[in-house]
N, C-alpha and C positions, 0 to 999 in steps of 0.2 A: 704696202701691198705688193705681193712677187706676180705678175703675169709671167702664162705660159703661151706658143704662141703657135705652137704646132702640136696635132694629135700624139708624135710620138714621147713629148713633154708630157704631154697628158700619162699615158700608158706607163711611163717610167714613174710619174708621180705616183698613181694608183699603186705600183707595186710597192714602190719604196715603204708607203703604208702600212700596205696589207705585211712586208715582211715587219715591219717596225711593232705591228700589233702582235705579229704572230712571236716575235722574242723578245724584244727590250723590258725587261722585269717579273719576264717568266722564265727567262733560264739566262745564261751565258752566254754574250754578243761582244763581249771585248777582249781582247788577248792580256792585254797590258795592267797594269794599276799603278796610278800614281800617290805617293801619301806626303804627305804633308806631314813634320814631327812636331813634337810639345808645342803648340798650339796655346796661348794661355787664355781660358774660357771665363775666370773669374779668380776671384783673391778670398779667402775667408779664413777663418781661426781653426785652427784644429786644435784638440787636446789630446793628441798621441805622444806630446812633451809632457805633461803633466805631472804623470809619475813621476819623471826626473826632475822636472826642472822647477815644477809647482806652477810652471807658467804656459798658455796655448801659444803656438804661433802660426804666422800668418802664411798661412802656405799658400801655391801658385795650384791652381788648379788647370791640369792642362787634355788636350785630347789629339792624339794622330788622325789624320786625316784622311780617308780614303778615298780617290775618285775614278773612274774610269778613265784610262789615257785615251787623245786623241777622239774625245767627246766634244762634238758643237754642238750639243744642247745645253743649255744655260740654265734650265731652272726645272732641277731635281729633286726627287723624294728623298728625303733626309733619315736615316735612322743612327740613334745617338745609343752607342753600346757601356755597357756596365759589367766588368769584371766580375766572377765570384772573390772567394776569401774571407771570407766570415771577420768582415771589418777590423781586420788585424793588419800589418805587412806583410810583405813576403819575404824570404823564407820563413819569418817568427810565426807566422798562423802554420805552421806545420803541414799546409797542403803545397799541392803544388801549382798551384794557379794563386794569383792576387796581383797583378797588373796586368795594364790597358796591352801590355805587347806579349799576354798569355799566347801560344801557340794555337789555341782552341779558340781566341777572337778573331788574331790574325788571322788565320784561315776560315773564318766567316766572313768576317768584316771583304777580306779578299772576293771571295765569291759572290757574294751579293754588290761589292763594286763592279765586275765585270758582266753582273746582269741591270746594269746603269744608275745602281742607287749611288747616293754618297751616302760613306759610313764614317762615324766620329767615333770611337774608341777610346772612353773618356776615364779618367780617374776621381776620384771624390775623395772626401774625410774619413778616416778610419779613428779607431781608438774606442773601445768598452772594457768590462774585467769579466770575462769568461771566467774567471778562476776566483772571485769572489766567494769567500765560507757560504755568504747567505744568499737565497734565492732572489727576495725584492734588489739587491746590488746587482745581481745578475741583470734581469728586469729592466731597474732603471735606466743604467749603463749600454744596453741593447735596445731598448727605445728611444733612446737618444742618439744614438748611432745611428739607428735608420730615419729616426727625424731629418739627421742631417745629409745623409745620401739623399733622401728627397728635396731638402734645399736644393742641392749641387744637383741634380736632375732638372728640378726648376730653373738653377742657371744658366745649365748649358744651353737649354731650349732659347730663354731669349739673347743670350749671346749670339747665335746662329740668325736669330730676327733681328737683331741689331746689324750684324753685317751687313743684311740684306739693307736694311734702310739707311745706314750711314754708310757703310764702306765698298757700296757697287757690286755687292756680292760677288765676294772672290773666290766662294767655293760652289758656285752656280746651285743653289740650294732654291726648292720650293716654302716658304714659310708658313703656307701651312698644308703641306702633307709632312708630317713630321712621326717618326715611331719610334719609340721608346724600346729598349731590347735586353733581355739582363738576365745573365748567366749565373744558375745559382744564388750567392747575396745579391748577387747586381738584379737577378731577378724579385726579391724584396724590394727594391731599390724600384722598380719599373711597375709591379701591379701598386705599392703604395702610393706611389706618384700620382698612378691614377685615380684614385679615391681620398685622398687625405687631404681634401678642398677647402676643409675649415678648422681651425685650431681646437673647435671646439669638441671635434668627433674622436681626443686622443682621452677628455673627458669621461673614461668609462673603468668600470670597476677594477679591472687588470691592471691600470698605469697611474691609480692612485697610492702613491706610498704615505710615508709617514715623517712628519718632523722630528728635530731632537724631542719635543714633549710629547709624539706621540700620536700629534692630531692630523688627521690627514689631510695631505699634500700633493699636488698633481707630480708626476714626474718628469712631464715638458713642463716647461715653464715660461711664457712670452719674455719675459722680463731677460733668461738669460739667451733665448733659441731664435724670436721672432716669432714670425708666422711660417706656416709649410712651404711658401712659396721663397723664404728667404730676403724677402723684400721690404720687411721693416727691421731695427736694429734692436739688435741683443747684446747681451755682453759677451758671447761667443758666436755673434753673425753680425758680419758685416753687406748689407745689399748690393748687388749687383746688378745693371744692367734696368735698374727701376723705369716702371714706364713701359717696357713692354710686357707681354703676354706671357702667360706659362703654359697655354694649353697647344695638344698635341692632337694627335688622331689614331693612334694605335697602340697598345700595349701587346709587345711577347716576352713572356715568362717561359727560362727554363730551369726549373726546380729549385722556386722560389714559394713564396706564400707573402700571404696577406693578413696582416697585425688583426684587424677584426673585420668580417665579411659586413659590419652594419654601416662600413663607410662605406660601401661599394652601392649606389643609388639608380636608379633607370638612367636611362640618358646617359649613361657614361662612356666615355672610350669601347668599342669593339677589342676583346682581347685574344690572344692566343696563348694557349700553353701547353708545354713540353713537361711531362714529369715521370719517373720512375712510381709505381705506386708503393713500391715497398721501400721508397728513401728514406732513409734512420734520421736525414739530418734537418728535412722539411716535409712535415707530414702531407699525406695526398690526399687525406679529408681534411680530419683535423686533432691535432693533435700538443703535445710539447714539444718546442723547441731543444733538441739538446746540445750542448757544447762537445763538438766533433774531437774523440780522442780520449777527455776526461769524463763522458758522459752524465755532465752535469743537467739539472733540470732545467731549463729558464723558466717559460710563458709559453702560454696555449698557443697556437695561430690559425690560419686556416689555409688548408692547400689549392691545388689547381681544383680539384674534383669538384668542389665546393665553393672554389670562385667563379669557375664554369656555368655548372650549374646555376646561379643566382642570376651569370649575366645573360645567360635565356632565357629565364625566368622574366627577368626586367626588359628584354627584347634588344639589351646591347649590341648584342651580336646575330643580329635578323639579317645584317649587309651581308652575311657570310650562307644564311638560309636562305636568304631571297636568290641569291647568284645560284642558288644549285648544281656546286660543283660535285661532278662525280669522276675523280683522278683516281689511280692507284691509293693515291696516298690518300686520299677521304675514306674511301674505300677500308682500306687497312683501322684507320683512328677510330671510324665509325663501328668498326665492328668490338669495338672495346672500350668506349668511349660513354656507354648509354644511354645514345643519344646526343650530346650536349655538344653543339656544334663548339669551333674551336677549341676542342680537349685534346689533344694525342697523348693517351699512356706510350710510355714503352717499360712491359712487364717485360724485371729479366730473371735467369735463372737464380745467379748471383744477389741474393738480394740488399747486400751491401752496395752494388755498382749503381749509383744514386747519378750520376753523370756520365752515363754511355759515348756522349758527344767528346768529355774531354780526353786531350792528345797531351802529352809532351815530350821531351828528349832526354831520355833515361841517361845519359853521360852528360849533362850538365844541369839538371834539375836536382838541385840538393834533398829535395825532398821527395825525391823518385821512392823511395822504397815505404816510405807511410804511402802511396797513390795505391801503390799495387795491392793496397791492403784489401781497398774498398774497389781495383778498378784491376781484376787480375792478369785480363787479358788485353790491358790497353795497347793499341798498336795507331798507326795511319791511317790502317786503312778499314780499321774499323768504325775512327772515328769520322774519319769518310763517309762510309756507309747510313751514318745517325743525320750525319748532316745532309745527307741525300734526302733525306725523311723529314726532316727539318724544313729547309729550303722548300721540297717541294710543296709540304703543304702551307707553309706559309705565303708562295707567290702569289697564286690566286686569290687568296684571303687577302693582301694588301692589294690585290691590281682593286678590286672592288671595293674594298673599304677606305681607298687613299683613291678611287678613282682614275687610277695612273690611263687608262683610255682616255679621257680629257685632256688628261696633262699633256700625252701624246699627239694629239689632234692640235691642241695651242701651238705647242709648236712647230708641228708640222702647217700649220693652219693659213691656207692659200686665202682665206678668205676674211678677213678678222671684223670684218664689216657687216656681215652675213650670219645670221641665228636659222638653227634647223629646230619647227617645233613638232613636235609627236603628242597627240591628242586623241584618247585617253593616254596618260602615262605614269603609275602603270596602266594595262588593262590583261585581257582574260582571252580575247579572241585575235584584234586587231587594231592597229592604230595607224591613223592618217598623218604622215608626215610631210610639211608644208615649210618652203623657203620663204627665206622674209627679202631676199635679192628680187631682184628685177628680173634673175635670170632663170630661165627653166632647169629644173634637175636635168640631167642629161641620162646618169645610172646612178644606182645604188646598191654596195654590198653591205653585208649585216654578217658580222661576225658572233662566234660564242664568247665566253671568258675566253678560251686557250688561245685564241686566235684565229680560230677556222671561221671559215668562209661557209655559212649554213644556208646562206640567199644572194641570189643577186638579180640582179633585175636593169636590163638592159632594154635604151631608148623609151626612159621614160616620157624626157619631152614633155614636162609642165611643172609648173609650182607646186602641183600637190601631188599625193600616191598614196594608197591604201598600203599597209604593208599586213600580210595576212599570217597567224599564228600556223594554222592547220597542224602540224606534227611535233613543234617544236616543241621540247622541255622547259618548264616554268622555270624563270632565271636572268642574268643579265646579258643585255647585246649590245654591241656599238654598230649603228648607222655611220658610213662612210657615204656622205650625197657627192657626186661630183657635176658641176657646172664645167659651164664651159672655161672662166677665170678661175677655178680651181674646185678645192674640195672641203668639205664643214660637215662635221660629224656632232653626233647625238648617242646618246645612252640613252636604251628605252628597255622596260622589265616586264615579261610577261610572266603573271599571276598564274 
């Protein structure tokens, strides 16, 4: 426990707070960023050798690391990023994106480390036959694929809980504020993750094929895949990291879709997503998949519109309606959106330009000139601009849905001995906030989501306090109590 020993200790603590709430994971508070390279997360089988060699091998599964330089906070909001590239390599998938050191991660991953996450920027299994004659090869070959990006998603998440529990956590990570993030394929990669809980939900009429005789045949298979979490053995998965957990707390998709919406169940993850609604290559309700270039058919999916949709429907995403945020950028989504909290289209002219966000460098990207096909006007500072839109509406969404006021308070937290409770919580009018310390409140300020100061209340001088709604907007707030030994803070929602 840290004593303070003089009012002016006090007064400098209080602020230190109040700035701490008002930026540390709503915008950009560090100059710096340190990363961390190839990382190794897990080991498993690929079959991107197959065609040549007839045989999978055992690839290193790795991720860059990104943290905030010159950070002494120790235990942070983790978000674990997923390239696009339509599970092929790269240059061979003919786009210009398909690694973890894409230009368009980099400069996320970078930005949201300098507003105090740590970002992991990870690679996974590739390999299907986009160019198969028949459609079910297509199919198969694609389901399997993203079978296996959700293994490697599952690994990486307890890889990161493993650190924490065995190795002293050396990338000062929260284990469980954890987000999942995935750009394009990576964004398949990040909403299936979410929903694909049991082997049995892949059981459905799209992903039944057929034997040599004919009869039909699941197209995952335990026997050679495992299970979705990658945690029992197949004869192309190997388990990793078994014994811990695979669950997360956030899902963001950008211009990704979801294999079939009837995995997608109440109670699941709060998601966010990003989509073009006129993207050719993941539909925005729902649609075919088509192979980018040769306009091949695959299999149906379902887009953001309709993932969205569902997850207010089932009340997933209420941490995002209860906070009642109204930024520019809500603002903007909402007015296009139909409601369905955490949706943002961005309708463009171009209706090929299916990833407005992606950036790269036209003198060394081999495949600069298929980009501009579908991305005419791609520049920096355009990509800039998306990712302004991005970022912004995604902060608030995570301070609330990851809780990051808490996390903040822990460890700013002068008091760790000392509980502030608020009763009713929620409520509609007012709630009484009461110390469990021996000591008197002294003040208390109440911040919004952004960080502003909407109340404060000076010389309160006792254990308890009415704190009264009157004007304020229905939504989330952080109590800041300060004692005389320090300060302990509370999250309270008024209805």
């Amino acid at each position: 426990m840290k004593y303070f020993n003089s009012f002016f200790s006090l007064v400098f603590l209080c602020c230190s707070i109040n700035a701490i709430a008002q930026d540390r994971y709503l915008e950009e508070v560090f100059n710096e960023v340190k990363v961390t390279s190839d990382i190794t997360y897990g080991n498993n089988l690929s079959i991107i050798t197959v065609p040549i060699t007839g045989m999978p091998f055992l690839q290193a599964l790795k991720v860059d690391i990104y943290e905030p330089e010159n950070d002494d906070i120790t235990q942070r909001p983790l978000i674990i990023m997923f390239h696009t590239g339509n599970f092929l390599p790269h240059p061979d998938n003919q786009g210009t994106g398909g690694t973890k050191t894409d230009l368009t991660v980099v400069g996320m991953a970078e930005r949201l480390a300098k507003m105090g996450y740590v970002v992991a920027s990870a690679t996974f299994r590739l390999g299907w036959n986009p160019i198969a004659p028949d459609q079910p090869t297509r199919v198969n070959t694609l389901i399997n694929a993203a079978y296996r990006g959700v293994q490697d998603a599952n690994t990486s998440i307890r890889f990161f809980k493993k650190t924490v529990a065995e190795d002293g956590n050396p990338y000062g990570v929260d284990p469980d504020r954890i987000t999942l993030w995935g750009f394009g394929t990576g964004g398949y990669i990040t909403l299936n993750t979410a929903v694909l809980d049991v082997y049995e939900k892949t059981l459905i009429p799209k992903f039944i094929g057929q034997d040599d005789m004919g009869n039909p045949r699941p197209m995952v298979l335990t026997a050679l895949s495992g299970n979705p979490q990658g945690t029992t053995q197949g004869a192309i998965n190997i388990p990793n990291h078994v014994g811990y957990e695979s669950d997360f707390q956030l899902c963001v998709n950008l211009g990704g879709a979801m294999g079939d919406t009837s995995w997608l169940d109440p109670g699941m993850v709060p998601m966010i997503s990003f989509q073009v609604p006129s993207d050719p290559f993941a539909p925005y309700t729902e649609g075919i998949v088509i192979v980018p270039g040769l306009n091949l058919p695959v299999v149906e999916v379902q887009g953001s519109y309709l993932v969205q949709q569902l997850a207010n429907a089932y009340g997933n995403n209420d941490v995002f309606v209860n906070a009642n945020i109204n930024d520019v950028y809500t603002q903007v989504a909402n007015s296009r959106n139909d409601g369905y909290e955490g949706l943002f289209p961005f309708p463009r002219a171009f209706p090929l330009d299916s990833s407005p966000w992606d950036w790269w460098d036209p003198a060394t990207n081999v495949n600069h000139a298929n980009g501009i096909l579908t991305n005419p006007d791609m520049s920096f500072d355009k990509a800039m601009l998306f990712a302004d839109s991005i970022i912004g509406y995604f902060a608030p969404r995570a301070y609330v849905a990851l809780d990051l006021a808490t996390l903040i308070s822990v460890e700013e937290n002068i008091l760790p001995d000392a509980e502030l409770k608020a009763m009713p919580n929620p409520a509609h009018s007012q709630i009484l906030v009461a110390t469990t310390s021996a000591e008197p409140i002294r003040e208390i300020t109440m911040m919004d989501i952004n960080g502003k100061v909407v109340k404060s209340y000076r010389n309160v001088d006792n254990q308890y306090f009415t704190v009264h709604r009157n004007d304020l907007a229905a939504g989330v707030y952080m109590l800041h109590a300060r004692l005389d030994k320090g300060v302990i803070t509370k999250k309270i929602i008024f209805q």
